[in-house]
C-alpha positions in Angstrom: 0.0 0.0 0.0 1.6 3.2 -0.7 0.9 6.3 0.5 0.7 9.6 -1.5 0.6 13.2 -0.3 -2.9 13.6 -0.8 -3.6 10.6 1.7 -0.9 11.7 4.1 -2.7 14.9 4.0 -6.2 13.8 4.6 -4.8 12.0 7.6 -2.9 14.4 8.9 -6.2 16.7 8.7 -8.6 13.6 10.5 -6.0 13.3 13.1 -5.9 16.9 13.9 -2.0 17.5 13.0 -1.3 20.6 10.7 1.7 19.5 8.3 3.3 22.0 6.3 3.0 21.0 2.7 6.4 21.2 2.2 6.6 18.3 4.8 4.2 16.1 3.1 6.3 14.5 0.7 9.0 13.2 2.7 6.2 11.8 5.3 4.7 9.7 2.7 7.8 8.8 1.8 8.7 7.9 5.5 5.5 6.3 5.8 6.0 4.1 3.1 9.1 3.1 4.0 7.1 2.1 7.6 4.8 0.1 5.5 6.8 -1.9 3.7 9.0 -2.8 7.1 5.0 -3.7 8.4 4.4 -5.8 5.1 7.7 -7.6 5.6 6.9 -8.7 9.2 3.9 -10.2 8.0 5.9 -12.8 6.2 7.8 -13.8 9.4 6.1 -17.4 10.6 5.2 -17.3 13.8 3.1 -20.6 14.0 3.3 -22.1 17.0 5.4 -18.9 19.2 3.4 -18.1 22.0 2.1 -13.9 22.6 4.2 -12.7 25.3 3.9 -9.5 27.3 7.8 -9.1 27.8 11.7 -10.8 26.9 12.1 -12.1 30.2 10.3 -14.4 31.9 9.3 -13.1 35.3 6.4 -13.2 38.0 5.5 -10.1 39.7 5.9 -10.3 43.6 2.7 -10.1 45.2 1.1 -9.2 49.0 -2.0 -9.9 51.0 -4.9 -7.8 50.3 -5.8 -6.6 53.6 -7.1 -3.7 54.7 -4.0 -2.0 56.9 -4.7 1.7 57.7 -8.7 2.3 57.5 -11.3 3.6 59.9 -9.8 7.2 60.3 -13.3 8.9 58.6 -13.2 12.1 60.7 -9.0 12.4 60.1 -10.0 12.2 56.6 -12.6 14.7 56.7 -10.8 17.0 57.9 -8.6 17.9 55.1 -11.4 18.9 52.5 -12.6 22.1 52.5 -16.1 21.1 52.9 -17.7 17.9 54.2 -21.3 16.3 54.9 -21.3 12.9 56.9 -18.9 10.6 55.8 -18.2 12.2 52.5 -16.4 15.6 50.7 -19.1 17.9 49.5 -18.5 19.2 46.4 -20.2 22.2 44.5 -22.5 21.1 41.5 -21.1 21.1 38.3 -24.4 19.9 36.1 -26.8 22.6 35.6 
């Protein structure tokens, strides 16, 4: 698929980025050259490799879910400029 500086253009203007038209022609050429590295991935096999998040295999260390500092409400409360029961009151912002 190649890309020509009308297309690189129309993109440019979807995506909300102003490109100089001076700059338009070595984009799409840049952009091609991206392409063709994308079209020559796709003839890599990669039957039977598994997806993998990252190059080294490791498990993250994990902890106890417990609850270890709770139950300070009023503490809490206290540093918001405005509060109502247990909870921060906050001004209306839907009309």
């Amino acid at each position: 698929m190649a890309l020509d500086k009308a297309t690189v253009a129309r993109v440019a203007d979807l995506a909300r980025i102003k490109v100089p038209e001076a700059d338009l022609a070595p984009l799409a050429e840049e952009l091609n050259q991206i392409m063709s590295w994308i079209e020559q991935l796709e003839e890599v096999n990669t039957d039977g490799i598994a997806p993998m998040a990252r190059v080294v295999s490791m498990t993250l260390p994990m902890r106890d879910d417990v609850v270890t500092d709770g139950g300070h409400v009023k503490e809490v409360l206290r540093n918001g400029p405005n509060a109502t029961e247990r909870y921060f009151s906050v001004p209306k912002v839907i009309e």
